[in-house]
Backbone of each chain as ProteinMPNN parsed JSONL, in Angstrom:
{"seq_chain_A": "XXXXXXXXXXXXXXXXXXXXXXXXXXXXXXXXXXXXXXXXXXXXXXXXXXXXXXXXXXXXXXXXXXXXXXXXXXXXXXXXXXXXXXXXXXXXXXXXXXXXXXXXXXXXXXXXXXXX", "coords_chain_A": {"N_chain_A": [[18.994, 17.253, -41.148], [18.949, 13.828, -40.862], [18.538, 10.488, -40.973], [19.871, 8.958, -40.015], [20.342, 10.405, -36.981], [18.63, 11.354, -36.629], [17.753, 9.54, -34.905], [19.344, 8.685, -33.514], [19.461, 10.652, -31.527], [16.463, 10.595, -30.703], [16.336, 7.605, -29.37], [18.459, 7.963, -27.705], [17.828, 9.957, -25.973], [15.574, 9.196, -24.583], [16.81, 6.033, -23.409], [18.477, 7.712, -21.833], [16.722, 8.631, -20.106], [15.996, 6.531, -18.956], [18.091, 5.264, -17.486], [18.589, 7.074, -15.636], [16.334, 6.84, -14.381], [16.59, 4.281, -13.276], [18.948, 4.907, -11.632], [18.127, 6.372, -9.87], [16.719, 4.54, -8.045], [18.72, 2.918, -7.813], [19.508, 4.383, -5.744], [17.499, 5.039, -3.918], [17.229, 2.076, -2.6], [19.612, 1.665, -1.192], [19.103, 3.868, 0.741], [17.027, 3.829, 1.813], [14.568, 2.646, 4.891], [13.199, 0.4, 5.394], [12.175, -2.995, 4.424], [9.675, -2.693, 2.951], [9.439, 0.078, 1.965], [11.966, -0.52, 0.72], [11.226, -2.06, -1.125], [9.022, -0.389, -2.883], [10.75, 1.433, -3.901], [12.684, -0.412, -5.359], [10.613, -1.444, -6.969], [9.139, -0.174, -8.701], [10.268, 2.334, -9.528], [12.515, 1.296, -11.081], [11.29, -0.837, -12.972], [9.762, 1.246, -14.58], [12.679, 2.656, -15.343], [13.478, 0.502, -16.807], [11.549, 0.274, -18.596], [11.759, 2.44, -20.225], [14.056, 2.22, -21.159], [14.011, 0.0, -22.842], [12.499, 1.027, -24.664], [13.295, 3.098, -25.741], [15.444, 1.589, -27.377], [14.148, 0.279, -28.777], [12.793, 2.099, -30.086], [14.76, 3.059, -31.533], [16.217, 0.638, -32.985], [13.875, 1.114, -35.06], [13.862, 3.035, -36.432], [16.43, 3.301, -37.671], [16.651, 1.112, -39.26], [14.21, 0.046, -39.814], [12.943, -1.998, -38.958], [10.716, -3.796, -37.226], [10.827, -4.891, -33.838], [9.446, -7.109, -32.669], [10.264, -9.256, -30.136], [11.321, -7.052, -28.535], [8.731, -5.633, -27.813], [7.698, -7.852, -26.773], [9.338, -8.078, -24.351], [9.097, -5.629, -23.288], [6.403, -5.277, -22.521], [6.436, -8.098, -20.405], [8.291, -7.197, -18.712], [6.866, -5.352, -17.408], [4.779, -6.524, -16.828], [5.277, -8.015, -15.081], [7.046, -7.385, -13.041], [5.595, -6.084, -10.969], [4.173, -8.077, -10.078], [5.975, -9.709, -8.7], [7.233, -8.034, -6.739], [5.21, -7.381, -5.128], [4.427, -10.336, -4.526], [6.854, -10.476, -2.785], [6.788, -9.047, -0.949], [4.709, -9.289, 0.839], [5.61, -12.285, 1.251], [7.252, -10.977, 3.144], [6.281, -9.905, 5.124], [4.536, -11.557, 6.047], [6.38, -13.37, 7.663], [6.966, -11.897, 9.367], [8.774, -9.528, 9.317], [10.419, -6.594, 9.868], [9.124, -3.386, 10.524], [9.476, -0.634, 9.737], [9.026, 2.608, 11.988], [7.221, 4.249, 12.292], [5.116, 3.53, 10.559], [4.543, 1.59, 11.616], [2.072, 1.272, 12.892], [-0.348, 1.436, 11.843], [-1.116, -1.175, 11.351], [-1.906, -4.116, 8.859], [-5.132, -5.385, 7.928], [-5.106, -8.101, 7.875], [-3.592, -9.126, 10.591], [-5.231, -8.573, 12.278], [-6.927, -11.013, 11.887], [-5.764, -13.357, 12.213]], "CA_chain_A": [[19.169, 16.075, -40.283], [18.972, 12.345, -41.619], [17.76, 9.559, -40.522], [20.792, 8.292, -38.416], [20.93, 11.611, -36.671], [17.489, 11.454, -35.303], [17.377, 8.058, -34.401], [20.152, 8.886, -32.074], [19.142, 11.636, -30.573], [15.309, 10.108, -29.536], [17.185, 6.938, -28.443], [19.503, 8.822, -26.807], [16.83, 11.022, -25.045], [14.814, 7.92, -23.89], [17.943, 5.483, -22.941], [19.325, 8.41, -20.957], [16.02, 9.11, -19.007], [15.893, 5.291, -18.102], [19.41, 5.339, -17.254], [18.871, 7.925, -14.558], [15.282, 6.42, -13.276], [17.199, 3.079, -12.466], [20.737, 4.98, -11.085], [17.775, 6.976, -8.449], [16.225, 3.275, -7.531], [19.456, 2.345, -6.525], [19.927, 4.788, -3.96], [16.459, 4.226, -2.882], [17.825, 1.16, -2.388], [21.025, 2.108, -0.102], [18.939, 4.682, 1.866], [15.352, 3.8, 2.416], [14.595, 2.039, 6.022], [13.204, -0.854, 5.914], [11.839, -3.94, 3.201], [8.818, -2.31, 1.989], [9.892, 0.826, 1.159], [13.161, -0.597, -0.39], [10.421, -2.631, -2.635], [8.868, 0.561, -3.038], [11.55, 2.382, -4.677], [12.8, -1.294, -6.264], [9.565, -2.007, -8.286], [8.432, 1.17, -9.275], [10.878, 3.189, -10.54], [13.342, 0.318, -11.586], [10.459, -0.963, -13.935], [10.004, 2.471, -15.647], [13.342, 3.001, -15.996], [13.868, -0.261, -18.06], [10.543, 0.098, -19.614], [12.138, 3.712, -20.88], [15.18, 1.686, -22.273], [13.967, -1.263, -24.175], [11.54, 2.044, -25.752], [14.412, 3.614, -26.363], [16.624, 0.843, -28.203], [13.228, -0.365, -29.697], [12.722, 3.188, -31.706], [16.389, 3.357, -32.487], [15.897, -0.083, -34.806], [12.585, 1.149, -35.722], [13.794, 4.388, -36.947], [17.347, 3.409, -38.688], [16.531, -0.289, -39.94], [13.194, -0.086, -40.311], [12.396, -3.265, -37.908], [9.951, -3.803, -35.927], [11.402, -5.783, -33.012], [8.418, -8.119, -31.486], [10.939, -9.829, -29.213], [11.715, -6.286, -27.668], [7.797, -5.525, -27.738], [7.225, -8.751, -25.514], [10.092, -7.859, -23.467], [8.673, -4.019, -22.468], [5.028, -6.168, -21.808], [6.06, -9.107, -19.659], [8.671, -6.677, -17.295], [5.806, -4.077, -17.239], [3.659, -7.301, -16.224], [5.86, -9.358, -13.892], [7.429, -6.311, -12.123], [4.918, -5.575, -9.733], [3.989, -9.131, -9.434], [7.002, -10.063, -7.851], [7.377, -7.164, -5.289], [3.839, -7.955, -4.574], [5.297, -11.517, -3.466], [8.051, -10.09, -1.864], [6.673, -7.747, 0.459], [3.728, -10.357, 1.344], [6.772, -12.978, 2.14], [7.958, -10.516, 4.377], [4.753, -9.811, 6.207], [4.322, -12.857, 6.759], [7.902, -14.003, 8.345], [6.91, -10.398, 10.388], [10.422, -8.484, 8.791], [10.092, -5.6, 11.342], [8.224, -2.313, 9.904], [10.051, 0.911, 10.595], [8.512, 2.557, 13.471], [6.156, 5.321, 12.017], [4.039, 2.895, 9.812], [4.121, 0.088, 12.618], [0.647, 1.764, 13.96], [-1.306, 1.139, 11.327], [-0.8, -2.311, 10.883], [-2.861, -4.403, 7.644], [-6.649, -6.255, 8.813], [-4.92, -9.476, 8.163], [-3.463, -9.694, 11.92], [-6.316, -9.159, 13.38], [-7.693, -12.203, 11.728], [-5.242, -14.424, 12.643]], "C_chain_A": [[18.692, 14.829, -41.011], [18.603, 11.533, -40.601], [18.522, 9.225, -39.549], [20.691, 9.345, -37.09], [19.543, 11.582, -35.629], [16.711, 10.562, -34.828], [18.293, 8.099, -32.822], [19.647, 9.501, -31.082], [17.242, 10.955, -29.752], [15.832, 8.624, -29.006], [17.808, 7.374, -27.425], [18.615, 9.272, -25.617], [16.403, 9.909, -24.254], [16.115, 6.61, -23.09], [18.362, 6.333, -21.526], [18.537, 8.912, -19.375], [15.519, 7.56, -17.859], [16.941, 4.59, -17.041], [19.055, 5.757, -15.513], [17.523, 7.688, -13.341], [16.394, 5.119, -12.477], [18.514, 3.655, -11.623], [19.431, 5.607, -9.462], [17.246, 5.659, -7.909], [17.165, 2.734, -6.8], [19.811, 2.94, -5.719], [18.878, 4.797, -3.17], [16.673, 3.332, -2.614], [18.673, 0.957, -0.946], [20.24, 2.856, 0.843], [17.726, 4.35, 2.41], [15.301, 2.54, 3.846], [14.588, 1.248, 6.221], [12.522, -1.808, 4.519], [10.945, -2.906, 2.395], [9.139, -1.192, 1.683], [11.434, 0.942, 0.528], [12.564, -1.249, -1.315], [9.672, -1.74, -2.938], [9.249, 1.307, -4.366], [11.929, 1.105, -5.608], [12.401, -0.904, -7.579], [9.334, -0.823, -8.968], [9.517, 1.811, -9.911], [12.324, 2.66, -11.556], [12.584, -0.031, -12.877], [9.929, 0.31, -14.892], [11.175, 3.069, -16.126], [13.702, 1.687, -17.38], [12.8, -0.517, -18.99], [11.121, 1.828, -20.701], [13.751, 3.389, -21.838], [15.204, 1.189, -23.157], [13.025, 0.113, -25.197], [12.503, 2.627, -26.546], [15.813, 2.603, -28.108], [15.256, 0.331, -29.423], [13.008, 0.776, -30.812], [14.089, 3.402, -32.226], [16.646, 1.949, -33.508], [14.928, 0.307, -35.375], [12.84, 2.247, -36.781], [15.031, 4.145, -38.248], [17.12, 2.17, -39.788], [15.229, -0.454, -40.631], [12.9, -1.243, -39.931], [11.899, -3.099, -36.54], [10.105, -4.941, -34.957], [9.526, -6.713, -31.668], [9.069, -8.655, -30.255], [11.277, -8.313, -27.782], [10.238, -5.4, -27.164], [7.406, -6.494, -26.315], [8.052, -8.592, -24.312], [9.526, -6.547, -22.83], [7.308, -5.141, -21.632], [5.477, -6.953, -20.682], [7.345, -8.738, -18.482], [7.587, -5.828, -16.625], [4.771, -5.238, -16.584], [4.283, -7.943, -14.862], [6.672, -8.127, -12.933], [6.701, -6.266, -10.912], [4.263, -6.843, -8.87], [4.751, -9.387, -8.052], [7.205, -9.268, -6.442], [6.102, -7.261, -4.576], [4.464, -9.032, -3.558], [6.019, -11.293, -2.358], [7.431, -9.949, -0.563], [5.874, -8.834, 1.36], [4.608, -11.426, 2.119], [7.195, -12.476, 3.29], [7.391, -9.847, 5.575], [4.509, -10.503, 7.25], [5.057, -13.428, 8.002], [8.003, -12.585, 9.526], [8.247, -10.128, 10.153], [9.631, -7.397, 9.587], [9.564, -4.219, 10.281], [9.07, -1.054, 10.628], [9.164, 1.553, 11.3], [7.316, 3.686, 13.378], [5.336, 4.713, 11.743], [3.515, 1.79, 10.527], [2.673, 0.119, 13.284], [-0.438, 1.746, 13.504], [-1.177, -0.038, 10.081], [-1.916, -3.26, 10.014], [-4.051, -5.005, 9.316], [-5.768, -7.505, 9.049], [-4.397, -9.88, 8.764], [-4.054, -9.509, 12.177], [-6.897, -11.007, 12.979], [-7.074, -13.26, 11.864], [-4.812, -14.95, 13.712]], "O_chain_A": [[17.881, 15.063, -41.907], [18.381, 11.915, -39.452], [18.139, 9.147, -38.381], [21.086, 8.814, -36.053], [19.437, 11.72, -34.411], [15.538, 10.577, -34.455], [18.061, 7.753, -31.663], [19.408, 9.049, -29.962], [16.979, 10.93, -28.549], [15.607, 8.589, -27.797], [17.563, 7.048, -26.264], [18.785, 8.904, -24.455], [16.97, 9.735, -23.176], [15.954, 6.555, -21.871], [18.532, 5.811, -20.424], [18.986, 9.278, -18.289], [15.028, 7.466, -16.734], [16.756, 3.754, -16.158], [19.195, 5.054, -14.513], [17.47, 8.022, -12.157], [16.824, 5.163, -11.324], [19.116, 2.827, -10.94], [19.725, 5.362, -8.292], [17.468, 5.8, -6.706], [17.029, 2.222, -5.689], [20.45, 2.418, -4.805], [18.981, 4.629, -1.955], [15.96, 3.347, -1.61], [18.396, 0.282, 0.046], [20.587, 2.602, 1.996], [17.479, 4.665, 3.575], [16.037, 1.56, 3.732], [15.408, 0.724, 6.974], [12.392, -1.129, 3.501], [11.352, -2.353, 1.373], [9.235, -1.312, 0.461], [11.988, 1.929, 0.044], [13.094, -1.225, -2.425], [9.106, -2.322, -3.864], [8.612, 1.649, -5.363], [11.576, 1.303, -6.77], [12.935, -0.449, -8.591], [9.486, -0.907, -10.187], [9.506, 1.687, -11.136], [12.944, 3.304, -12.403], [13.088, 0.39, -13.918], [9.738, 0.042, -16.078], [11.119, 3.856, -17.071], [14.061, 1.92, -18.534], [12.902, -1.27, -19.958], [10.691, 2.044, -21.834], [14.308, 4.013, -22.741], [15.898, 1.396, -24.152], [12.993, 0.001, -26.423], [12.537, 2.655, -27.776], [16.477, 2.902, -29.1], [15.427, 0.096, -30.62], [13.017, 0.589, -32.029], [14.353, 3.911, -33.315], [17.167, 2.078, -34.615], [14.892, -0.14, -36.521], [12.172, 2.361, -37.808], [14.873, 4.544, -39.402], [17.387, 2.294, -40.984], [15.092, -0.954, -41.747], [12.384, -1.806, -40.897], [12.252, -2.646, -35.451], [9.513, -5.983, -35.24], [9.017, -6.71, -30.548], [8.403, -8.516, -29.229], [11.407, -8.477, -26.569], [10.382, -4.566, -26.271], [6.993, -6.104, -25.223], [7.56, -8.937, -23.238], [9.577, -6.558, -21.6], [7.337, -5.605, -20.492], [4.899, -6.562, -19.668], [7.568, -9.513, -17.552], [7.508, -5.68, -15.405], [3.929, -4.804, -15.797], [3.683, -8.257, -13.834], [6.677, -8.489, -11.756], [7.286, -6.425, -9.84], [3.938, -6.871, -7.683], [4.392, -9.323, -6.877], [7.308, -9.782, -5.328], [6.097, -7.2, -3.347], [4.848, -8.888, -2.398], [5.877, -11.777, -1.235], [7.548, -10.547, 0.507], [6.318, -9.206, 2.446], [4.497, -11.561, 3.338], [7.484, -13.137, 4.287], [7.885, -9.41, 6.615], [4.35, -10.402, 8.466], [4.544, -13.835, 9.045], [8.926, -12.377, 10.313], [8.986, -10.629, 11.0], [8.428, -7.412, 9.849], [9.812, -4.388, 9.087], [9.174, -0.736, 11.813], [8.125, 0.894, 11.273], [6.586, 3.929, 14.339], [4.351, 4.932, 12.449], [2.479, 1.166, 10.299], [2.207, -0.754, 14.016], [-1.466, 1.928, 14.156], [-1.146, -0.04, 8.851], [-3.025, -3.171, 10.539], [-4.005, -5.055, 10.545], [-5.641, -7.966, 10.184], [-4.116, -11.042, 8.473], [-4.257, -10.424, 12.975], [-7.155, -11.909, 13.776], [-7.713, -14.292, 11.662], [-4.349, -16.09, 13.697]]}, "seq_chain_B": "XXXXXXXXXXXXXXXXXXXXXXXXXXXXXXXXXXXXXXXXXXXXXXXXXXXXXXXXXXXXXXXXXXXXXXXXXXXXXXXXXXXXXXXXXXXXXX", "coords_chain_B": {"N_chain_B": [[29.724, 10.719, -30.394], [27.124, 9.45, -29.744], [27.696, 6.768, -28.648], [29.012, 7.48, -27.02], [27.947, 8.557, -25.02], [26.013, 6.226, -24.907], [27.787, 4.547, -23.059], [28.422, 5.685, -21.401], [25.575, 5.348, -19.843], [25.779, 2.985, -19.675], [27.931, 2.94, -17.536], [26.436, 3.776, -15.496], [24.635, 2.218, -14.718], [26.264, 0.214, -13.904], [26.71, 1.126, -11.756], [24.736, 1.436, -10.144], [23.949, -1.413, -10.281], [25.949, -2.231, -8.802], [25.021, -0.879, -6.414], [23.451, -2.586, -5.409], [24.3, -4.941, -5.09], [25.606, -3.883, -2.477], [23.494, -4.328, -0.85], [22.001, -6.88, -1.069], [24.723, -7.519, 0.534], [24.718, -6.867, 2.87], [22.019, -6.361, 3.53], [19.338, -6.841, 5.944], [17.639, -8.614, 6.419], [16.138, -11.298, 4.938], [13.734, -11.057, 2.795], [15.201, -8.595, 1.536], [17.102, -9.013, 0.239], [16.539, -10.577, -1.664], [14.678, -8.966, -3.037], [16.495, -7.259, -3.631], [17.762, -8.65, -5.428], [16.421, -9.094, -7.475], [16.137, -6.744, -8.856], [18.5, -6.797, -9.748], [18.591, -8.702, -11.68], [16.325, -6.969, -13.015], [17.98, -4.908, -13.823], [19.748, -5.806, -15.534], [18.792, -6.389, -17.998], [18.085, -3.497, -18.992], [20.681, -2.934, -19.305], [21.547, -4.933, -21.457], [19.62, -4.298, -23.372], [21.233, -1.784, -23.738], [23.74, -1.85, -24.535], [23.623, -3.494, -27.124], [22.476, -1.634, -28.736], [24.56, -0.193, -28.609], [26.107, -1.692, -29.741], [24.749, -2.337, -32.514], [23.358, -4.396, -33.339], [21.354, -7.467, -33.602], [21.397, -9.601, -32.161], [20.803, -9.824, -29.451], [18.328, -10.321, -28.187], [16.567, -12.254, -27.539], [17.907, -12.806, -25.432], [16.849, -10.57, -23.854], [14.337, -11.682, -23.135], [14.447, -13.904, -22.102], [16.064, -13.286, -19.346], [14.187, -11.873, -18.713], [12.152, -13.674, -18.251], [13.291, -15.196, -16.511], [14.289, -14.202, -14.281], [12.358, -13.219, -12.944], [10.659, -16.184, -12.73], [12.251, -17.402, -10.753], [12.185, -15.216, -8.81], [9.982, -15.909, -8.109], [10.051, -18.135, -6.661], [12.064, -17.873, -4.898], [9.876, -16.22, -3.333], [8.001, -18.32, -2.63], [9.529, -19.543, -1.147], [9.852, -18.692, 1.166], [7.85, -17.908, 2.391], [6.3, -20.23, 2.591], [7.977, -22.179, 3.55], [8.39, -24.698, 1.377], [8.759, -25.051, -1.903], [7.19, -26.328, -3.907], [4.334, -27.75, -3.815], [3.242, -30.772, -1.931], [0.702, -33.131, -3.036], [-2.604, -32.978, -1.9], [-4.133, -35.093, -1.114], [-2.348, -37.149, -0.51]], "CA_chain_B": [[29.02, 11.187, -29.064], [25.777, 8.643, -29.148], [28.772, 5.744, -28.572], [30.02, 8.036, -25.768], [26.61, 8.385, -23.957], [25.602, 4.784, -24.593], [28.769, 4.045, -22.331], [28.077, 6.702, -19.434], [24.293, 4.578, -19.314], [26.442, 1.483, -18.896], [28.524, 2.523, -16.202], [25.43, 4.174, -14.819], [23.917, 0.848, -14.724], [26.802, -0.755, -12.914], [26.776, 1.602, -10.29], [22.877, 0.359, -9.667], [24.34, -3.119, -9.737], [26.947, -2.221, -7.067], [24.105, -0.821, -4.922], [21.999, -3.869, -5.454], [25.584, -5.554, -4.129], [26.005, -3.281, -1.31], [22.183, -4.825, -0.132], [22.721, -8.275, -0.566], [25.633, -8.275, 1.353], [24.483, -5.703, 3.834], [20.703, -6.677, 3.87], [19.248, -7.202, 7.281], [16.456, -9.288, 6.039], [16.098, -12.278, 3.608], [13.629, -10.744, 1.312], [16.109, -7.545, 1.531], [18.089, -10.104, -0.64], [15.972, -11.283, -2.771], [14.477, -7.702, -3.702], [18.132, -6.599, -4.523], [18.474, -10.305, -6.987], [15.34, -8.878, -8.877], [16.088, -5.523, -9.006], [19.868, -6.745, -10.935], [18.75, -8.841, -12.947], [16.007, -6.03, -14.578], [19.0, -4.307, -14.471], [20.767, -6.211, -16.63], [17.938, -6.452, -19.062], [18.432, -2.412, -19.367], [22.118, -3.145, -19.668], [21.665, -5.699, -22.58], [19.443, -3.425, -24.366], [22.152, -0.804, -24.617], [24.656, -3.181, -25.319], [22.804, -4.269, -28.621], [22.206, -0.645, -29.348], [26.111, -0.019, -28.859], [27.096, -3.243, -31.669], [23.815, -1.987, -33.914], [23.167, -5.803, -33.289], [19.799, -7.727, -32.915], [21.042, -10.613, -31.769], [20.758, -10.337, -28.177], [16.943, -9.486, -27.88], [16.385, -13.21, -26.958], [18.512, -13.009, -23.889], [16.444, -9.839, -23.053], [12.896, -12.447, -22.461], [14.953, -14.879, -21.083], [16.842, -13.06, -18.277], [12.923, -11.326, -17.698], [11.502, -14.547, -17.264], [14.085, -16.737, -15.211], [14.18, -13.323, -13.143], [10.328, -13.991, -12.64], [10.512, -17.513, -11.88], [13.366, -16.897, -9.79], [11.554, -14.221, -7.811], [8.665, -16.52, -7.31], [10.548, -19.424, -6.158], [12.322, -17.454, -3.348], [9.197, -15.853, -2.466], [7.345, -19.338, -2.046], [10.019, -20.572, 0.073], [10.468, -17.591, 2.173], [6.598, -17.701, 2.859], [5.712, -21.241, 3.026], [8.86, -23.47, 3.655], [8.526, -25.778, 0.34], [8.58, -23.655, -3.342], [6.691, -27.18, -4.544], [3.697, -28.402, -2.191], [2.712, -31.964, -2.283], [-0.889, -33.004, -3.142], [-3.596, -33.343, -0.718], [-4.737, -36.66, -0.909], [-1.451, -38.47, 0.056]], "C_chain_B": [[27.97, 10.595, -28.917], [26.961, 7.605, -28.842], [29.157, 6.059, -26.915], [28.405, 7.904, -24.127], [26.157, 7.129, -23.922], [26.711, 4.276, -23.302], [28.765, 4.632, -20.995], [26.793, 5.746, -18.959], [25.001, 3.387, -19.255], [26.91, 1.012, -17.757], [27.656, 3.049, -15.283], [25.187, 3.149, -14.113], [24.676, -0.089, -13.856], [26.878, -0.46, -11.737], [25.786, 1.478, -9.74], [23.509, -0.601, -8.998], [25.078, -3.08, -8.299], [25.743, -2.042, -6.439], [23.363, -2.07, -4.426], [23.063, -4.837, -4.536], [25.464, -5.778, -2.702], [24.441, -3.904, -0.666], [22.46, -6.115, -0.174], [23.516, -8.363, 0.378], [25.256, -7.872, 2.911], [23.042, -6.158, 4.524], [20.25, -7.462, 5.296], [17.856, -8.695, 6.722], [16.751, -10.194, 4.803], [15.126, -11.816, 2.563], [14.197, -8.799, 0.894], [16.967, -7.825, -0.139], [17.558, -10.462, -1.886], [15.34, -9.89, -3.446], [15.901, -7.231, -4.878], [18.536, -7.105, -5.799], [17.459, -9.351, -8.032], [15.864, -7.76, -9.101], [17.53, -5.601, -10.16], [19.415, -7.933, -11.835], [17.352, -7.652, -14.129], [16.706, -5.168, -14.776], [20.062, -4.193, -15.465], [19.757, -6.44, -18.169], [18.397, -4.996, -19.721], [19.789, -2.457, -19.971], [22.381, -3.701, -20.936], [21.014, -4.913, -23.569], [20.292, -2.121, -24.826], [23.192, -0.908, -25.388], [24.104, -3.344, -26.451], [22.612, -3.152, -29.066], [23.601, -0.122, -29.724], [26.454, -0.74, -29.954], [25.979, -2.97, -32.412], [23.69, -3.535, -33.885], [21.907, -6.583, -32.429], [19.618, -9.347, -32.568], [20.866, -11.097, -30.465], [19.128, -10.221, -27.718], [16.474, -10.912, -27.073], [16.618, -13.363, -25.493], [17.862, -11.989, -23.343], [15.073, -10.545, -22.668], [13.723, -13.27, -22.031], [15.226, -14.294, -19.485], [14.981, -12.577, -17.807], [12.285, -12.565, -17.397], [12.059, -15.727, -16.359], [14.348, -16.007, -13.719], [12.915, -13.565, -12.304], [10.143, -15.325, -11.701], [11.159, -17.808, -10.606], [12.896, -16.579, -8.047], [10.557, -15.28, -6.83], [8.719, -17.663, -6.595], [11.251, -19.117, -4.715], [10.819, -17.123, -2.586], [8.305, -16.428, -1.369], [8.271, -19.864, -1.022], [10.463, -19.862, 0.817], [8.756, -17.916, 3.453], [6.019, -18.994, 3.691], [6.804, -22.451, 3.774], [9.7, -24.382, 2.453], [8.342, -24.595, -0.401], [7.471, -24.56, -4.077], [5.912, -27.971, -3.966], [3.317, -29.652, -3.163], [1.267, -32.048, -2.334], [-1.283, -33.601, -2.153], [-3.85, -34.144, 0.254], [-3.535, -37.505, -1.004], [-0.704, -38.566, 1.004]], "O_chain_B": [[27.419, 10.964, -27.879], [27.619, 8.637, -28.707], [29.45, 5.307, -25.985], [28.173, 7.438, -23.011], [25.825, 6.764, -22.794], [26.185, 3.472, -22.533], [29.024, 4.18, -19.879], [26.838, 5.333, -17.8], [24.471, 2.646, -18.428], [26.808, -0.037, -17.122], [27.994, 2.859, -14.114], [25.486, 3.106, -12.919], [24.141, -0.977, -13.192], [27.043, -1.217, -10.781], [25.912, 1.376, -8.52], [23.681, -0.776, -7.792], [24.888, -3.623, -7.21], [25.293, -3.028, -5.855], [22.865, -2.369, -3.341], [22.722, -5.376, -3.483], [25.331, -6.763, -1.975], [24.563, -3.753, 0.549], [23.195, -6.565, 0.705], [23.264, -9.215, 1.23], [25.517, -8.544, 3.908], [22.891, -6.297, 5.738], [20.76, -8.524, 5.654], [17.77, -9.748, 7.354], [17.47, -9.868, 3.858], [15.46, -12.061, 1.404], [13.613, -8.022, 0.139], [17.25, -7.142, -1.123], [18.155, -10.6, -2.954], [15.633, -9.814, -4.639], [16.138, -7.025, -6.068], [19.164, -6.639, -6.749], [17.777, -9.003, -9.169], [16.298, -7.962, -10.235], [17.695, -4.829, -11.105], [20.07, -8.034, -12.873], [17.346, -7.529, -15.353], [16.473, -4.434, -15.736], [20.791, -3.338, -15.969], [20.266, -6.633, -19.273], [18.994, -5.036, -20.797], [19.974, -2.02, -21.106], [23.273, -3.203, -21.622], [21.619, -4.731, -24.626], [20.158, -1.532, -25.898], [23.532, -0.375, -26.444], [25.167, -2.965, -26.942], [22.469, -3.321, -30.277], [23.865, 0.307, -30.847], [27.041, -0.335, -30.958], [26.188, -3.576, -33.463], [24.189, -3.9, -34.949], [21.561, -6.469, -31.253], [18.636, -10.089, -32.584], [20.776, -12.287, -30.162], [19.006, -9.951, -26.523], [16.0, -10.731, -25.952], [15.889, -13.837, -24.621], [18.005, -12.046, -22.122], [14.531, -9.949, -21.738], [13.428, -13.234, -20.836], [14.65, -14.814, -18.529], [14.546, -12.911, -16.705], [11.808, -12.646, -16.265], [11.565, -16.694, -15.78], [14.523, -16.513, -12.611], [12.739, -14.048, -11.185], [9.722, -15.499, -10.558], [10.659, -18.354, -9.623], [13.03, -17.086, -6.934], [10.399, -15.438, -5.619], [7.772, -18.179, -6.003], [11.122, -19.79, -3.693], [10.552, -17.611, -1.488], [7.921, -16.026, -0.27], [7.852, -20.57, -0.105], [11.542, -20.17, 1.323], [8.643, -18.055, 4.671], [5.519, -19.024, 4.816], [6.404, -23.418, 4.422], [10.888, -24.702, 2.401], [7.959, -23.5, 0.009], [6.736, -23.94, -4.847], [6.422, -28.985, -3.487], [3.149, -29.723, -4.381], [0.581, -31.192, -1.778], [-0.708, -34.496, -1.535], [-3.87, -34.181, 1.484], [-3.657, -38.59, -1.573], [-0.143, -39.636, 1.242]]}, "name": "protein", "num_of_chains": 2, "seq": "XXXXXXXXXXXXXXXXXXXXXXXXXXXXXXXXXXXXXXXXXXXXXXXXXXXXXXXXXXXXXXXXXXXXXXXXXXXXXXXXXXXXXXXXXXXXXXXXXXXXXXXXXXXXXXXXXXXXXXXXXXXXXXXXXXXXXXXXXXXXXXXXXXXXXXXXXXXXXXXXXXXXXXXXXXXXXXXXXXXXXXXXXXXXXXXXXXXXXXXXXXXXXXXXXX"}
């Protein structure tokens, strides 16, 4: 085996397992009830699948070219950072604006109505 | 056959996007909507990195920090004006 050969194949491997985290996110997406657990399934497994891609494309130049991609380094870091931010935001936005809570979790509602 | 599988994770990837679609349009809720926006564009980040692995080409890596941080700003600009009203509050003292 040569160098192209097993650049593919751990690309390949990694690409294919990020592939299939983000294809199950979007049917968490389509099926899950209500906001927070569609930001749930979103953030979380959306952000590991494209942190399992850019890994993927990043060892497939690393391996055939022999370049080390910084640009695709800061790119894994600042989705892996701002990912969870954001659904953070989200959900909090939608707290706030009271988006309705599917009907199991509605009973153990956060401290921060009582205090308001 | 790596050419052939890079192309199945493409159309993988669009069939995400559709779902992310099918919520937007569908979404009972405004940050329903705005979940779905973030969720396609780090989808398209994944997308661009296979793309660039498909053409053996390193010139799109730029557009992969861009799209993550206008997704970002993006995010945080609906979220402020979902929450508060304004995305840009005025100061205090006037």
């Amino acid at each position: 085996m040569n160098a192209s050969v097993i650049s593919e194949v751990i690309a390949g491997v990694f690409i294919l397992i990020g592939t299939l985290f983000i294809l199950f996110s979007s049917f968490g997406i389509i099926r899950l009830p209500d906001v927070y657990t569609r930001s749930h399934a979103a953030t979380k497994s959306t952000t590991l699948g494209v942190l399992c891609t850019l890994l993927g494309a990043f060892l497939y130049f690393w391996i055939t070219d022999g370049y080390i991609s910084i640009r695709l380094l800061l790119g894994i870091f600042f989705v892996f950072l701002t990912a969870p931010v954001a659904g953070h935001l989200i959900c909090r936005a939608a707290y706030v604006t009271n988006v309705e809570i599917v009907r199991d979790t509605a009973k153990q509602r956060p401290k921060a109505e009582r205090e308001h | 056959m790596f050419d052939i599988l890079l192309l199945i994770c493409l159309c993988l990837i669009a069939v995400s996007i559709l779902a992310c679609i099918y919520r937007i349009i569908k979404g009972t809720s405004m940050p329903d909507r705005v979940i779905a926006l973030d969720t396609i564009g780090i989808n398209l980040i994944a997308a661009i990195a296979i793309f660039s692995v498909l053409l053996h080409t390193r010139a799109f890596f730029e557009v992969i920090l861009l799209i993550g941080i206008l997704s970002f700003v993006g995010t945080i600009a609906f979220a402020r004006f979902i929450e508060r009203g304004v995305v840009i509050e005025r100061k205090r003292d006037q």
